[in-house]
C-alpha positions in Angstrom: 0.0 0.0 0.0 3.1 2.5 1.1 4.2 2.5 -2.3 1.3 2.4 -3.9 0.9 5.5 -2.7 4.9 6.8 -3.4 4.3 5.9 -6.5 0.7 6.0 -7.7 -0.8 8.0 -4.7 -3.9 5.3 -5.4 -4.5 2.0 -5.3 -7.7 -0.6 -5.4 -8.9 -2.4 -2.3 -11.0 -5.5 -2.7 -11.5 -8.0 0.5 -13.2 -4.7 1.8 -16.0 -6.3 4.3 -18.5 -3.4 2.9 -21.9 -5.0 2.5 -22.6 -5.1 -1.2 -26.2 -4.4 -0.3 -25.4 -0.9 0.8 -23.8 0.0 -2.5 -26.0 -1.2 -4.4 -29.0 0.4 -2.7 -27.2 3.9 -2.1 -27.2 3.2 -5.8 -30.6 2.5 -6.6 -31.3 5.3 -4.6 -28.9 8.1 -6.5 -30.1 7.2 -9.6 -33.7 7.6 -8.4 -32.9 11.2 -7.1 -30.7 12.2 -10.8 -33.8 10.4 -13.0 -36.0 13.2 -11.0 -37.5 15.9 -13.1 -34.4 19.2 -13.0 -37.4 21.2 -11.2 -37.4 18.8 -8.6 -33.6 18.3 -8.7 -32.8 21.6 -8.2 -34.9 22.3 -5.3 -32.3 20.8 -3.8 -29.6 23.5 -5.2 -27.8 25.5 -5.9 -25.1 23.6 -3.7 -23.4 26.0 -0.4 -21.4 23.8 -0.9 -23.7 20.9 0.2 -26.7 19.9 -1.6 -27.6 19.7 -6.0 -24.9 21.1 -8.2 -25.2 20.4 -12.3 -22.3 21.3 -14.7 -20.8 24.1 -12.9 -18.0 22.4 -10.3 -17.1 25.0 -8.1 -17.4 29.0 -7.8 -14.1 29.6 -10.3 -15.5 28.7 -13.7 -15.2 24.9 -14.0 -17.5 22.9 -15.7 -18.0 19.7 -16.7 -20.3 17.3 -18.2 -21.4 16.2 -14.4 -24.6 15.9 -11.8 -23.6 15.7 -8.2 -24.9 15.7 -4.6 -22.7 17.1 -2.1 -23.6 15.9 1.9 -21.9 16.2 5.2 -20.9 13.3 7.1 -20.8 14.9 10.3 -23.9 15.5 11.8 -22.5 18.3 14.0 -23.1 20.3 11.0 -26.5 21.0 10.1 -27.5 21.6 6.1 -30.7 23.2 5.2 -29.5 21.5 1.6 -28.9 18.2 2.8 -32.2 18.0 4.6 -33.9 18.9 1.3 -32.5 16.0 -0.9 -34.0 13.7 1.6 -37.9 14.7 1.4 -38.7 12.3 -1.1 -38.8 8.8 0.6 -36.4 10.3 3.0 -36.0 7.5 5.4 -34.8 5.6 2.5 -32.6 7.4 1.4 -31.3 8.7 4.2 -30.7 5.2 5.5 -29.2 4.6 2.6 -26.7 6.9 2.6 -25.8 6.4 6.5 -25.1 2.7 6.2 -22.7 3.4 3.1 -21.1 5.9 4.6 -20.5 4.1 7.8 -19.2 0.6 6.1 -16.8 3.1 4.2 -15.7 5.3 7.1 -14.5 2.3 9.1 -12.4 0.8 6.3 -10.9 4.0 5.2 -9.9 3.8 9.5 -8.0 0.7 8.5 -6.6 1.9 5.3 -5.0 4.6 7.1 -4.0 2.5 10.1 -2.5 -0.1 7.8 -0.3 2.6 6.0 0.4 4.5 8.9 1.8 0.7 10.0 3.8 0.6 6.6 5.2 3.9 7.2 6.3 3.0 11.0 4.1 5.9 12.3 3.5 5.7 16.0 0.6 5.7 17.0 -0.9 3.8 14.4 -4.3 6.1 14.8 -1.9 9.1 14.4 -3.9 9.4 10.6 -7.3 7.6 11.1 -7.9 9.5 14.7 -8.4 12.6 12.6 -11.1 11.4 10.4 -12.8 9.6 13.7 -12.7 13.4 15.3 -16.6 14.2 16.4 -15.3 17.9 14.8 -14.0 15.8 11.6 -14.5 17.9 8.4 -15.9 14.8 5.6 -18.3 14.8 3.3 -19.6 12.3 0.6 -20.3 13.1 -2.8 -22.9 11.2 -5.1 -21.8 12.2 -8.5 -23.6 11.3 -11.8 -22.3 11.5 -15.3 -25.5 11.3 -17.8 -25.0 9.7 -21.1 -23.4 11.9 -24.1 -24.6 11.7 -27.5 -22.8 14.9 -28.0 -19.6 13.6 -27.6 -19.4 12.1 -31.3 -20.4 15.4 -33.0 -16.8 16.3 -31.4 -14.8 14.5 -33.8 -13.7 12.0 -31.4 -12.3 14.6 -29.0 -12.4 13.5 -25.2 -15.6 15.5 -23.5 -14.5 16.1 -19.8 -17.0 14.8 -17.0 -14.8 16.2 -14.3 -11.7 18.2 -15.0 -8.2 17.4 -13.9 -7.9 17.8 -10.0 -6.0 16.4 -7.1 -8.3 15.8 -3.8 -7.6 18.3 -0.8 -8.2 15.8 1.9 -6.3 13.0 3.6 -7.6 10.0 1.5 -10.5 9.4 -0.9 -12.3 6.6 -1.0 -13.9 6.0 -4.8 -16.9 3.5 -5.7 -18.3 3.5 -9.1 -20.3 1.1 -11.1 -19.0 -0.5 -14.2 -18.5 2.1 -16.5 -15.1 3.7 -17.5 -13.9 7.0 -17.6 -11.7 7.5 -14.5 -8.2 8.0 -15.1 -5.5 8.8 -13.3 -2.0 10.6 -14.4 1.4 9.0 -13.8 4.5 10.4 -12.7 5.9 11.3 -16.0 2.3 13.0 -16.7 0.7 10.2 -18.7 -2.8 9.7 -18.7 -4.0 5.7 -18.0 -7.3 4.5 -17.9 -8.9 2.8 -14.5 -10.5 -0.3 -15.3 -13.5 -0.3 -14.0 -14.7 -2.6 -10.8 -18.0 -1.9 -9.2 -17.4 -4.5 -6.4 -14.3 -2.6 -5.2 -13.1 0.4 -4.3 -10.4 3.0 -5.0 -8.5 4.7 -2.9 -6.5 8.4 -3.4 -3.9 10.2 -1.9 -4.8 14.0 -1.0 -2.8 16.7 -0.8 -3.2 16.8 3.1 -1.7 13.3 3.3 1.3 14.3 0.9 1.7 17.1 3.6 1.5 15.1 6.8 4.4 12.4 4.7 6.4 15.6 4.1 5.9 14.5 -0.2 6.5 10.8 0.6 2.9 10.0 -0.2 2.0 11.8 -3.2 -1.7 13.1 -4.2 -2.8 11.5 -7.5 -4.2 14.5 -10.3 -7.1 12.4 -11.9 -10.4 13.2 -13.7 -13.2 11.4 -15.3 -14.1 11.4 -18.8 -17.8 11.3 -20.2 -19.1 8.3 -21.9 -21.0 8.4 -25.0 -23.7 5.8 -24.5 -24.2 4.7 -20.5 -24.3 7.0 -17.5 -22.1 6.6 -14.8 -22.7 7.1 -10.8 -19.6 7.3 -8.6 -19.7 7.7 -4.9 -17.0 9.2 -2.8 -16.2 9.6 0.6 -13.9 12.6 1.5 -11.9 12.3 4.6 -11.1 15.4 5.9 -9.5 16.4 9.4 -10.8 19.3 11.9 -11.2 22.9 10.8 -8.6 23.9 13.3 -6.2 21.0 13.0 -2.3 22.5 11.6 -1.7 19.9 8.7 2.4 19.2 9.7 4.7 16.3 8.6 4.8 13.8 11.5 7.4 14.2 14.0 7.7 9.9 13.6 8.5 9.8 9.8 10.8 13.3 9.9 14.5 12.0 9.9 16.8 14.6 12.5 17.9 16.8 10.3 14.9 16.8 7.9 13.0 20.0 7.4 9.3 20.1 6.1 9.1 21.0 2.8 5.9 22.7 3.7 4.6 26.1 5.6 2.6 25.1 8.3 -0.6 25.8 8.3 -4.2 24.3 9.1 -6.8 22.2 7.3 -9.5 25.3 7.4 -6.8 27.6 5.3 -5.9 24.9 3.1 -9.5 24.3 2.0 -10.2 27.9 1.6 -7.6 28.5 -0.5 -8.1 25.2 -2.2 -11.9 26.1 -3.0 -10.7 29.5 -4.6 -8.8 28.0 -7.1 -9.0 26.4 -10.1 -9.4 22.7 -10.3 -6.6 22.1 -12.4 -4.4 24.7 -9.9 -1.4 23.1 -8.4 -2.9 24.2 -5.0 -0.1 22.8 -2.5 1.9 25.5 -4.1 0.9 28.2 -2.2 2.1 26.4 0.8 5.7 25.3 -0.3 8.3 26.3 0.8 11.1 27.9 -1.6 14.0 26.2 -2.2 16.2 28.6 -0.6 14.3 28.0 2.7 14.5 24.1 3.0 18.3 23.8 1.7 
């Protein structure tokens, strides 16, 4: 998994103990909120940041050929948004979504405890006990990409579902069902392909865990490309640490000498910078160091 993550910053996990029944109800239930008429979808938009959002990602110009819910995980925070997605049949759906999300939160625990283990960290919670915080900052995104005829009028040019991006967060974890159009770029910037698997799940690297590794782990830029004939939903679970935690190399995996490569700085000013960029932005840049100062 460690270097997966070096290398990759993602990896598939199968063996994963999540109920299949969950996903595939969570799915059911998504698509019967995206087939909803768009007068009935959007009364659960425009997003802030939770709740509907269609085509426009973010506040800064993006767009792509994309559906989504955005909900909180924690219920410490209260959405006016969130609460409307679940009026129609909301016990279903809200059950739905909390069985999911709890299957996924405690293996994402375990991935994180596992690599802290690969890495030698001490304590072994020292990553998952952030994303277990009752102040944790996670949410879950339902995201569906609709079919797109279009897309051969374009003269076999690739229409983008979701642009180019690396996660903020500490890890992602990524279901879809069985239709391509995830990719992920390599190290020399090559674009590959993720087969598809919708009885697994993938897992990325964000940019906060490439901090807390000092650059050992690195965040993986990927995006999703439209299909031409079959829709495809994706769900994903964004672990995310407390508002006010500073986002610092571990003192276990920093040699004596080694300085961060990073300004210090907490998760809340990280995401607020990140959400003012672009998606394609190489946001961790703001918060290098220069070379001058780590030499």
């Amino acid at each position: 998994m460690v270097k997966a993550c070096e290398e990759y910053g993602f990896f598939k996990v199968v063996n994963h103990r999540v109920p299949m029944e969950f996903i595939t109800r969570l799915e059911s239930e998504a698509r019967g909120f995206f087939n909803l008429s768009q007068s009935e979808k959007d009364k659960a938009g425009p997003p802030d940041p939770f709740g509907y959002g269609s085509k426009r990602i973010g506040s800064n110009g993006d767009v792509g050929w994309i559906e989504y819910l955005l909900l909180n995980t924690n219920p410490q925070v209260l959405s006016l948004k969130t609460l409307t997605v679940f009026q129609e049949n909301p016990e279903i759906f809200r059950s739905a979504v909390n069985d999911y999300i709890q299957a996924v939160k405690t293996m994402a625990y375990e991935v994180l405890e596992l690599i802290a283990d690969g890495l030698k960290i001490e304590p072994r919670d020292a990553l998952s006990k952030l994303l277990r915080d009752e102040n944790n900052d996670s949410c879950f995104r339902l995201n569906h990409y609709p079919p797109c005829p279009e897309l051969e009028a374009l003269s076999g040019r690739n229409l983008v579902g979701f642009g180019e991006h690396t996660d903020p967060q500490i890890i992602s974890v990524l279901r879809s069902n069985n239709i391509s159009g995830l990719q992920i770029c390599l190290k020399d910037g090559t674009w590959v392909s993720v087969p598809p698997d919708e009885t697994s799940f993938f897992i990325n690297v964000g940019d906060a865990l490439q901090v807390m590794t000092n650059g050992r782990l690195r965040s993986v830029k990927h995006r999703v490309l439209a299909n031409t004939q079959k829709s495809r939903v994706s769900m994903i679970y964004f672990g995310g640490p407390p508002l006010s935690e500073k986002i610092v190399p571990l003192t276990s995996l920093m040699g004596k000498q080694e300085e961060s490569f990073y300004k210090e700085f907490t998760w809340s000013e990280y995401k607020t910078s990140a959400y003012k960029s672009r998606l394609s932005d190489y946001r961790l840049g703001l918060f290098e160091k220069t070379p001058s100062t780590t030499q």
